[in-house]
Backbone as JSON Lines, residues from 0, in Angstrom:
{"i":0,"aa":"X","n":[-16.25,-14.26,-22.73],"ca":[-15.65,-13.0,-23.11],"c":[-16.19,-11.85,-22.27]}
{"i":1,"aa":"X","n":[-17.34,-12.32,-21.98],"ca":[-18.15,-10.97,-21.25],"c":[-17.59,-10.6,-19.61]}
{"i":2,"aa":"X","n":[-17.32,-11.83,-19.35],"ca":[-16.69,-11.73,-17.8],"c":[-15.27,-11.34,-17.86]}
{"i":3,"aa":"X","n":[-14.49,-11.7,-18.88],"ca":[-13.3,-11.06,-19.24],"c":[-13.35,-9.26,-18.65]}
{"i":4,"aa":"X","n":[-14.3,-8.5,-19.76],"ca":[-14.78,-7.54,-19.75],"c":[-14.64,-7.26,-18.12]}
{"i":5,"aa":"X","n":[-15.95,-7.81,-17.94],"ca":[-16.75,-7.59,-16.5],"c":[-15.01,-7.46,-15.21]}
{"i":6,"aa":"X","n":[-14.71,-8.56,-15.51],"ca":[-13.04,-8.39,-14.93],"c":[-12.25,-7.39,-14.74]}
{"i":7,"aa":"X","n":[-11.9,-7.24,-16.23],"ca":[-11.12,-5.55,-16.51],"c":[-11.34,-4.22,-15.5]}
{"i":8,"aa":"X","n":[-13.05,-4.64,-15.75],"ca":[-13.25,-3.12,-15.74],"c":[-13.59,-2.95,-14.13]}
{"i":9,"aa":"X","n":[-13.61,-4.45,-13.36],"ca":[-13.75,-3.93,-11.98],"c":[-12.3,-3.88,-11.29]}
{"i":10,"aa":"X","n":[-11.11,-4.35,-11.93],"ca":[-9.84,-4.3,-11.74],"c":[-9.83,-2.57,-11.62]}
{"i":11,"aa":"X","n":[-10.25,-2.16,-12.96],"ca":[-10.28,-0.98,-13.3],"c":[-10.51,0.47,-12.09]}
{"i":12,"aa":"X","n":[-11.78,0.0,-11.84],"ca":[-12.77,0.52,-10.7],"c":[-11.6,0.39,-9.29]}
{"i":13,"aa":"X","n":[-11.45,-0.56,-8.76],"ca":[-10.85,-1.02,-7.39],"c":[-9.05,-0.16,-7.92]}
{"i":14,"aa":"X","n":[-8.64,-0.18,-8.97],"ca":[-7.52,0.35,-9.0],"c":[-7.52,2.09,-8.8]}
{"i":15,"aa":"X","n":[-8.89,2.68,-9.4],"ca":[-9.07,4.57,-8.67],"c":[-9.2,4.15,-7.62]}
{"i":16,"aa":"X","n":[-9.89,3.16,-7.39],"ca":[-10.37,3.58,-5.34],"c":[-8.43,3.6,-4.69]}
{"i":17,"aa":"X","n":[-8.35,2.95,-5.39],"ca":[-6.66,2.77,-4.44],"c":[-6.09,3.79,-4.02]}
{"i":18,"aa":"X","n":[-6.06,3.98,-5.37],"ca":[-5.43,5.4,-6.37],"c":[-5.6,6.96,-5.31]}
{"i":19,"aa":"X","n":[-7.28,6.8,-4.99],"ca":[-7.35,7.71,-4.22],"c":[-7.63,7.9,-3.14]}
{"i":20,"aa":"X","n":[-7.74,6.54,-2.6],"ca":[-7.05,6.43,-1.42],"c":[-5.51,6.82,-0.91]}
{"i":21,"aa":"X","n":[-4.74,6.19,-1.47],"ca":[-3.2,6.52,-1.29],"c":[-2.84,8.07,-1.67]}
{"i":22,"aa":"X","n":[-3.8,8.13,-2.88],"ca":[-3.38,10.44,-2.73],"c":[-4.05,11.28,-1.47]}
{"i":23,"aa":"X","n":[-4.95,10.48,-1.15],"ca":[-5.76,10.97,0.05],"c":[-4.68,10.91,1.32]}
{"i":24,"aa":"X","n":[-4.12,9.98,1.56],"ca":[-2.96,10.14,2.97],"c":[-2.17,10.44,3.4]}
{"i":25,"aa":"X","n":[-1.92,11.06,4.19],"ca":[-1.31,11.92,5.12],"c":[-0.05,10.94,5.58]}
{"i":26,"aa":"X","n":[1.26,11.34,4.87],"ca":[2.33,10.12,5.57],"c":[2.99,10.57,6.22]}
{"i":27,"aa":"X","n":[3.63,9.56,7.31],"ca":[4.19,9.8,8.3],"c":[5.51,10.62,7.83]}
{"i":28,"aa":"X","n":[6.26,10.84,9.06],"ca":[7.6,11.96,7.92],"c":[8.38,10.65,8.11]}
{"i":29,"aa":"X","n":[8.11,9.47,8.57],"ca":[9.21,8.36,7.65],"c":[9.19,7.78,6.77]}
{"i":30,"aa":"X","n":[8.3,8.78,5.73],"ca":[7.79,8.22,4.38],"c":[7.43,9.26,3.73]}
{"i":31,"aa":"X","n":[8.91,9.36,2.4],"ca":[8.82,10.44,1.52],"c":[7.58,9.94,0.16]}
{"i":32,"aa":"X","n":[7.85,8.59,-0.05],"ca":[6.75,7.98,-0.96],"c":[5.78,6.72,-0.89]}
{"i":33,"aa":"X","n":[5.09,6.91,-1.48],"ca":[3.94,5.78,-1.94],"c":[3.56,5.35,-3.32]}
{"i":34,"aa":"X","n":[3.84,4.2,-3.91],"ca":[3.13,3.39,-4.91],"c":[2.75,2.29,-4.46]}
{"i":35,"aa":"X","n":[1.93,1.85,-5.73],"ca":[1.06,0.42,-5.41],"c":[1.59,-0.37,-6.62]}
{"i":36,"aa":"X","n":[0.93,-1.71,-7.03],"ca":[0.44,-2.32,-7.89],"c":[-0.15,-3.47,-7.92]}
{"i":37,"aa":"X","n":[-1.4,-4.1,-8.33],"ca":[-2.32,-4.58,-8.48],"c":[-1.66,-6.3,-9.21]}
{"i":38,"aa":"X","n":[-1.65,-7.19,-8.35],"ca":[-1.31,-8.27,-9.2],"c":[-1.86,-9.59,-8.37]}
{"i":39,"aa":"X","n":[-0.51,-10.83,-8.12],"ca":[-1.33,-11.61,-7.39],"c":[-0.15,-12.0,-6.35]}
{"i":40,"aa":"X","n":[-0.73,-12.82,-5.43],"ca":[0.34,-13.3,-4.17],"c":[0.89,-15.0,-4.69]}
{"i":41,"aa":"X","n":[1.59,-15.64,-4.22],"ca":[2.29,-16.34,-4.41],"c":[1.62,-17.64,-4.81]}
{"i":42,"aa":"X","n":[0.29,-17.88,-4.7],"ca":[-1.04,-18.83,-4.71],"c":[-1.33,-18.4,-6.39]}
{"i":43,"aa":"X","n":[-1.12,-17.26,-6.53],"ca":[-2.39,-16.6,-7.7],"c":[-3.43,-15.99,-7.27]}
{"i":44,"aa":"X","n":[-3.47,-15.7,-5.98],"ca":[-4.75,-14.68,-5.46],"c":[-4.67,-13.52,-5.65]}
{"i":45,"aa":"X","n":[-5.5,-13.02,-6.31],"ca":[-5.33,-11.19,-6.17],"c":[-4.75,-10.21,-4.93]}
{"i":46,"aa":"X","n":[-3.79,-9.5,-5.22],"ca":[-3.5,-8.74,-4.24],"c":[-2.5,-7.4,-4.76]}
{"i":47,"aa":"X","n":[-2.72,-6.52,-4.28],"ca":[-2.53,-5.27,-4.31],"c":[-1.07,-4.91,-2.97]}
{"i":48,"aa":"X","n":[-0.36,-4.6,-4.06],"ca":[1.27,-4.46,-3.1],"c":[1.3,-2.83,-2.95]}
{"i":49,"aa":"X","n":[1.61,-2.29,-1.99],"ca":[1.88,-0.97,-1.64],"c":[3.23,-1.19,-1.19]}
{"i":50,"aa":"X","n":[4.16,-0.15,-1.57],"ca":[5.29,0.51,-1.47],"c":[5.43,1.21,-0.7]}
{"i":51,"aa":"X","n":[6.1,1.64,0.55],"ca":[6.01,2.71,0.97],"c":[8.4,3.34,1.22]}
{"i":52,"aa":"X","n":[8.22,4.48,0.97],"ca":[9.42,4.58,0.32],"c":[9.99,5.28,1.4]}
{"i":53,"aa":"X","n":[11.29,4.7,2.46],"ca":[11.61,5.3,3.69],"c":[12.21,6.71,3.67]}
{"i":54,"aa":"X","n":[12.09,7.56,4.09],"ca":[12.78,8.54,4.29],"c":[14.03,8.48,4.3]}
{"i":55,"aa":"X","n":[15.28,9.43,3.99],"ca":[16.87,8.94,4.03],"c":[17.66,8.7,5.5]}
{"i":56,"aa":"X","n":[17.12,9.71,5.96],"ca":[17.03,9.81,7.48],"c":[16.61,8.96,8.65]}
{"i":57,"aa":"X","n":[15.66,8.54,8.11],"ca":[14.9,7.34,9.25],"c":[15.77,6.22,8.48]}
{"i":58,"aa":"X","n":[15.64,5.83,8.03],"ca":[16.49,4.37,6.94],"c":[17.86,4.3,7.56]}
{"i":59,"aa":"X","n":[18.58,5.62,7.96],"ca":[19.63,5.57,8.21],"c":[20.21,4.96,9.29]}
{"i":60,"aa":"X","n":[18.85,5.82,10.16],"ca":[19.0,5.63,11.73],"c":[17.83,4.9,12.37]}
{"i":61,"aa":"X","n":[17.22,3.69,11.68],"ca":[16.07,2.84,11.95],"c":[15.83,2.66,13.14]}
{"i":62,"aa":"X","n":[17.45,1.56,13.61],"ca":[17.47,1.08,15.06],"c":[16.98,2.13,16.17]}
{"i":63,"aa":"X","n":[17.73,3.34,15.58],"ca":[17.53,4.23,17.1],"c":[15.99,5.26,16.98]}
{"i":64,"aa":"X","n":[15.17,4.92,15.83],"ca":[13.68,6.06,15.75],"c":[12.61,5.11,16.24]}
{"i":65,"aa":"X","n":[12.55,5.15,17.76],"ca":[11.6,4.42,18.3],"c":[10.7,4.74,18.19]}
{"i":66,"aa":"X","n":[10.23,6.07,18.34],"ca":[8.87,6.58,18.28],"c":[8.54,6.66,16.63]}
{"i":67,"aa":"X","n":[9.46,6.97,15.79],"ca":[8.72,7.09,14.19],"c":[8.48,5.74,13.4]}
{"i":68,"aa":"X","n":[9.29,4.79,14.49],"ca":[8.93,2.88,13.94],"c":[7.74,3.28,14.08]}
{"i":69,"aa":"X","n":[6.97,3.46,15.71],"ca":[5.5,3.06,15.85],"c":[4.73,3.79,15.13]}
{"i":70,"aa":"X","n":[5.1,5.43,14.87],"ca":[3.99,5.79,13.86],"c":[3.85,5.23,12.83]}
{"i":71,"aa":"X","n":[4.99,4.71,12.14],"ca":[5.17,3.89,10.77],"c":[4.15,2.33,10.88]}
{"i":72,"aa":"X","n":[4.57,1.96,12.21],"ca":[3.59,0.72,12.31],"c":[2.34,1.07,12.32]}
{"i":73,"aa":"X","n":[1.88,2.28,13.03],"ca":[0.27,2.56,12.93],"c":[-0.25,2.51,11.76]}
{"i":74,"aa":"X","n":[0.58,3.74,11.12],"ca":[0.44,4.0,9.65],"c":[0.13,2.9,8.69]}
{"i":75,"aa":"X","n":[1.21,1.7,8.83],"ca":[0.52,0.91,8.3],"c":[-0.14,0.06,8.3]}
{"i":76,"aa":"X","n":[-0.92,-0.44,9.9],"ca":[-2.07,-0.68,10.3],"c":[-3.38,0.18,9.5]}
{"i":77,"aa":"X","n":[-3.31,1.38,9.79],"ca":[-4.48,1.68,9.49],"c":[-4.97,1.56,8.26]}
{"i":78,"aa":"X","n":[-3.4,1.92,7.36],"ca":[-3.78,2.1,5.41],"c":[-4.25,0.5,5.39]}
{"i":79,"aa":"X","n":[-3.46,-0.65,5.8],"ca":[-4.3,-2.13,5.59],"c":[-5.66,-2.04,5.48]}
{"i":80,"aa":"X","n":[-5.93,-1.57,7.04],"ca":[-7.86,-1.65,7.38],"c":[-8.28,-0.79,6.33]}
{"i":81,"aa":"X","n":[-8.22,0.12,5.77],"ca":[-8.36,1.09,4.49],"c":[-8.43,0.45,3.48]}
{"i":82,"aa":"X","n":[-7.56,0.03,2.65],"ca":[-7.59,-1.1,1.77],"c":[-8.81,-2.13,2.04]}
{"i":83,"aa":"X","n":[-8.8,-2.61,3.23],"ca":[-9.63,-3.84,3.57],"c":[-11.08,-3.42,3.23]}
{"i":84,"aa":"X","n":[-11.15,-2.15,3.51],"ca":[-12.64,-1.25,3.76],"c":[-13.25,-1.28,2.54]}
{"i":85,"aa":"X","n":[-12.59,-1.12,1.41],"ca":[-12.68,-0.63,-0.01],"c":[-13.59,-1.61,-0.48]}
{"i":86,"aa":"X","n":[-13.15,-3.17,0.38],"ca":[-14.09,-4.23,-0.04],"c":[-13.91,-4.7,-1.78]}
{"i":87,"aa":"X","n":[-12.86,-5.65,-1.58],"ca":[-12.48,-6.01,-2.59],"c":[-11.58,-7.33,-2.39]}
{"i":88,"aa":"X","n":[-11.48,-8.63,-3.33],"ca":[-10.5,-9.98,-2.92],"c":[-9.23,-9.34,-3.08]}
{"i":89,"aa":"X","n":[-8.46,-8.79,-3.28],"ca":[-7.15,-8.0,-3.59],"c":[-6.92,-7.88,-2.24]}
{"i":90,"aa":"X","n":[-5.82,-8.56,-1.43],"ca":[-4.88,-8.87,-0.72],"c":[-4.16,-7.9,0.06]}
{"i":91,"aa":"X","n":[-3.6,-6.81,1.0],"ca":[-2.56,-6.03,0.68],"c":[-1.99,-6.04,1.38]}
{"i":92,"aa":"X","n":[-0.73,-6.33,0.4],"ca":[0.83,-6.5,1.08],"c":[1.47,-5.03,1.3]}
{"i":93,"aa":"X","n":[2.24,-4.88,2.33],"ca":[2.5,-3.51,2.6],"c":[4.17,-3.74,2.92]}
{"i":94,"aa":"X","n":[5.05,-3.51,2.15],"ca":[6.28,-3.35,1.63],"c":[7.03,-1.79,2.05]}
{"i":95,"aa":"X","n":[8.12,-1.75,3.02],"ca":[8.73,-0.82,2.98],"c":[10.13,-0.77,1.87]}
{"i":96,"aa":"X","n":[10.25,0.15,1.33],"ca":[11.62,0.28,0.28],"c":[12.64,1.32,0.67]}
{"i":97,"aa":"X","n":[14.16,0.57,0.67],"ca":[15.04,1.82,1.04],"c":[15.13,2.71,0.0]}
{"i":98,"aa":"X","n":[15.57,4.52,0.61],"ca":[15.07,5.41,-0.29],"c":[16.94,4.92,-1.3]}
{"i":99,"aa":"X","n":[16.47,5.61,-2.45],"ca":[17.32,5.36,-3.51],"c":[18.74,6.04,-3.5]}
């Protein structure tokens, strides 16, 4: 029961670090949003899915924003290594979503 606990509450812990990590960043302008959520990958391994929510504009015209693909690719190079940094088994998958 105690590791139950012990579980929770470092889920708990690693879910602010996320938290403020992702309010902490600066997004590219082909990205009006960001969410996460904390679950597991297709094994059952812990992993942490980030959202990132395309702009209407870039989404529109994908093929032809060569230069805002690569910032988008940096972008999400770097938030990975960020995540990775936090030092935690939680996984992260980095998911773009068309805007709504």
């Amino acid at each position: 029961m105690a590791l139950s606990t012990e579980n929770a509450a470092e889920e708990q812990a690693y879910e602010r670090k996320v938290r403020e990590l992702l309010a902490n960043e600066k997004l590219p302008s082909s990205i009006t949003g960001i969410r996460f959520e904390l679950d597991t990958d297709h094994v059952g391994d812990p992993a942490v899915r980030v959202f990132l929510t395309l702009a209407p504009d870039f989404s529109a015209n994908f093929d032809r924003e060569t230069e805002r693909r690569e910032e988008l690719r940096r972008f999400r190079s770097r938030l990975r290594s960020k995540i990775f940094d936090i030092g935690s088994p939680y996984y992260p998958f980095i998911r773009l979503v068309e805007p709504s």
